[in-house]
RODO-2510 file (C-alpha; in nm, 4 decimals, decimal comma):
residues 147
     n   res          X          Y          Z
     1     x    10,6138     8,2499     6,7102
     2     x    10,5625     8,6176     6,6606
     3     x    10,9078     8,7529     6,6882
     4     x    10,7348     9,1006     6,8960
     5     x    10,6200     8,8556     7,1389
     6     x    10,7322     8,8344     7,5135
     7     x    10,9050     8,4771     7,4431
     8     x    11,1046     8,6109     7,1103
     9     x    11,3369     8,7918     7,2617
    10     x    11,7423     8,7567     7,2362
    11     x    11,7927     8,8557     7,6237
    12     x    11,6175     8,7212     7,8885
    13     x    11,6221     8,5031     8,2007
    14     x    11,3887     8,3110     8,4217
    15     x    11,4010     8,1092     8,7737
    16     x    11,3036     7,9820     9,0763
    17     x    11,4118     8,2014     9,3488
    18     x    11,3592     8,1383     9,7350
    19     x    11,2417     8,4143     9,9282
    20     x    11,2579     8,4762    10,2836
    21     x    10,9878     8,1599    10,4163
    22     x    10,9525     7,8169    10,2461
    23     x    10,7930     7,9855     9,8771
    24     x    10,9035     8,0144     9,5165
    25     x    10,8685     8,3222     9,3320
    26     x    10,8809     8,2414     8,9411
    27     x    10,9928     8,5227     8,6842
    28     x    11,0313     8,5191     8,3183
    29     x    11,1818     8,8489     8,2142
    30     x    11,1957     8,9984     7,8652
    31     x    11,2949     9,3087     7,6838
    32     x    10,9611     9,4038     7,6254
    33     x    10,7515     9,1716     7,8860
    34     x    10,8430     8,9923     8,2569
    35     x    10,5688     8,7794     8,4359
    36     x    10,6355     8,7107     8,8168
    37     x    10,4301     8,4332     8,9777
    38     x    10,4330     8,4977     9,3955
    39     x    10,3993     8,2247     9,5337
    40     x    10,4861     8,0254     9,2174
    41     x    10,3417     7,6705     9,4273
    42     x    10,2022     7,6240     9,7008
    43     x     9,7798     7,5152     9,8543
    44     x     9,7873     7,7304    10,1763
    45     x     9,8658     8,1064    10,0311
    46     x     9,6991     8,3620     9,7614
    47     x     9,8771     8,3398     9,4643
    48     x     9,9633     8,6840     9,2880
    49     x    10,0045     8,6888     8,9259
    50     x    10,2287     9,0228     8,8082
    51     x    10,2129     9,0618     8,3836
    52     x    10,4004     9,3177     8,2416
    53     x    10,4200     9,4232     7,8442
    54     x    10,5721     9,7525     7,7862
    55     x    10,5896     9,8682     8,1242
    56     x    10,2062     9,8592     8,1889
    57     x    10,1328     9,5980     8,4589
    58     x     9,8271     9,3266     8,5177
    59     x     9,7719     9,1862     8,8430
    60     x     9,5640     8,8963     8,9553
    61     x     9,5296     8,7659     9,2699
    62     x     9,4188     8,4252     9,2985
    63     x     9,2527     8,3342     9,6498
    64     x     9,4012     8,0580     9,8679
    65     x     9,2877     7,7290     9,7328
    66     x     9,4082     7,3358     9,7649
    67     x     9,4670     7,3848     9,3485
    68     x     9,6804     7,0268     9,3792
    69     x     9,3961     6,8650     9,5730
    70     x     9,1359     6,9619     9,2826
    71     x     9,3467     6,8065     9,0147
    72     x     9,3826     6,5175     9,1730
    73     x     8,9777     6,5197     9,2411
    74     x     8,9140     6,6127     8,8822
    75     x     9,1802     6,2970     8,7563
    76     x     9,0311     6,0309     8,9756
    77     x     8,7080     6,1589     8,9019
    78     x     8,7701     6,1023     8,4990
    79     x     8,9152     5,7545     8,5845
    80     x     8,5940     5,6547     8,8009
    81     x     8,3476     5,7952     8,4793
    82     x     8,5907     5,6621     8,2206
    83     x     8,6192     6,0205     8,0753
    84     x     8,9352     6,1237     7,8988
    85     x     9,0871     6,4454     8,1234
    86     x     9,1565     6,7476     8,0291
    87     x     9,4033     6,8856     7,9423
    88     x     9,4558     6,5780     7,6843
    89     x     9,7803     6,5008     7,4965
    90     x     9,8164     6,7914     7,2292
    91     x     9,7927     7,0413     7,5607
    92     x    10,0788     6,9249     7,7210
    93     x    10,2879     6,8989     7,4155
    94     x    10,2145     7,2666     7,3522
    95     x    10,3443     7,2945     7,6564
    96     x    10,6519     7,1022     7,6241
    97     x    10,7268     7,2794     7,2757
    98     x    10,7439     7,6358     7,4414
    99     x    10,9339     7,5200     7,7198
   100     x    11,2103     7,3336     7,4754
   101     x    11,1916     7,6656     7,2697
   102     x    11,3077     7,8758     7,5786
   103     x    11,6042     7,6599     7,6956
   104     x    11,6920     7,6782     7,3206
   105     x    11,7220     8,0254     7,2740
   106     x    11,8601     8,1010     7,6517
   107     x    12,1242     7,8363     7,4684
   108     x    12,1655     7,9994     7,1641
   109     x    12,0972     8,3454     7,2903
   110     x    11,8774     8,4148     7,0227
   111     x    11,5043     8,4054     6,9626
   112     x    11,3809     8,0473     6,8321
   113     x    11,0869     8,0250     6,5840
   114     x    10,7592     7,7983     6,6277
   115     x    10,5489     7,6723     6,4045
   116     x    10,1779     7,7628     6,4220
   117     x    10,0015     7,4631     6,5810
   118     x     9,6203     7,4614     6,6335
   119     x     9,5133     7,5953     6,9478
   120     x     9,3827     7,3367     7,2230
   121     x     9,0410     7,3614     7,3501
   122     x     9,1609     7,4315     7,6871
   123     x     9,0060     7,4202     8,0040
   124     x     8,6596     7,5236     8,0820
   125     x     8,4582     7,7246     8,3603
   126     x     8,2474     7,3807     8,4197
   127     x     8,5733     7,2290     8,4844
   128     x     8,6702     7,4689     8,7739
   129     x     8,7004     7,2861     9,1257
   130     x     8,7543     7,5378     9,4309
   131     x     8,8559     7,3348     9,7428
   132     x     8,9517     7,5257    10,0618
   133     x     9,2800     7,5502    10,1506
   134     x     9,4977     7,3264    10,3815
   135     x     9,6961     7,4075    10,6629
   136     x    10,0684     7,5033    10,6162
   137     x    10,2472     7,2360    10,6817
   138     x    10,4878     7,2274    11,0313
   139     x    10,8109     7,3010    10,8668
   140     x    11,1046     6,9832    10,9858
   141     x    11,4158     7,1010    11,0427
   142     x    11,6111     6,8020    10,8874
   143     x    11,9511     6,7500    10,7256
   144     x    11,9623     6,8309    10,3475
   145     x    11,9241     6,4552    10,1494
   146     x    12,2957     6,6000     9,9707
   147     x    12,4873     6,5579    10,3686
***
């Protein structure tokens, strides 16, 4: 891992936080970078994507879209064609290595190195399925599963 990079820093923190209606908001902040995901789930709102490397900010606004529907399309669809899905294996283990690399360091408090894998194919704009999105579901007012 580049050690000037927005994951190789000694002080940062990340989280789920609950704001004001049923949403996430998910931030990583860094010394020198902080991404904010608003809504961080969700199928029935625009998600807003904030990116920020030494203080100069990139936003993206993603329209509102059933995003869990269209994986689940795009999965049942490989099964049905016997087609292997993407993202395959070596994806999600890329994945799971940067994820195991920032507990370790929010552990450690100190940056933690990676080793240069090669990078996945990744997704492609053929791959894209746009559904519409669904209604917000009635919100139940029931007793916490912890009671």
């Amino acid at each position: 891992m580049n050690r000037n990079g927005p994951l190789a820093l000694p002080r940062w923190r990340h989280g789920l936080e609950s704001v004001g209606e049923p949403r996430l908001v998910f931030r990583v902040i860094g010394e020198r970078a902080s991404l904010e995901v608003d809504p961080a789930f969700g199928y029935a709102a625009e998600r807003r994507h904030r990116l920020t490397i030494n203080k100069k900010t990139k936003e993206h606004t993603f329209p509102k879209s059933d995003q869990f529907g269209a994986e689940l399309l795009y999965f049942f669809r490989c099964i049905l064609e016997d087609r292997t899905p993407e993202p395959r294996g070596p994806e999600g283990l890329a994945d799971v290595r940067v994820i195991e690399a920032i507990l370790e360091s929010a552990a450690k408090g100190r940056p933690v190195e990676l080793e240069t894998v090669e990078k996945p194919r990744g997704s492609r704009p053929e791959q894209q399925i746009v559904l519409p999105p669904v209604e917000r579901p009635r919100v139940v007012h029931a007793p916490s599963p912890k009671q």
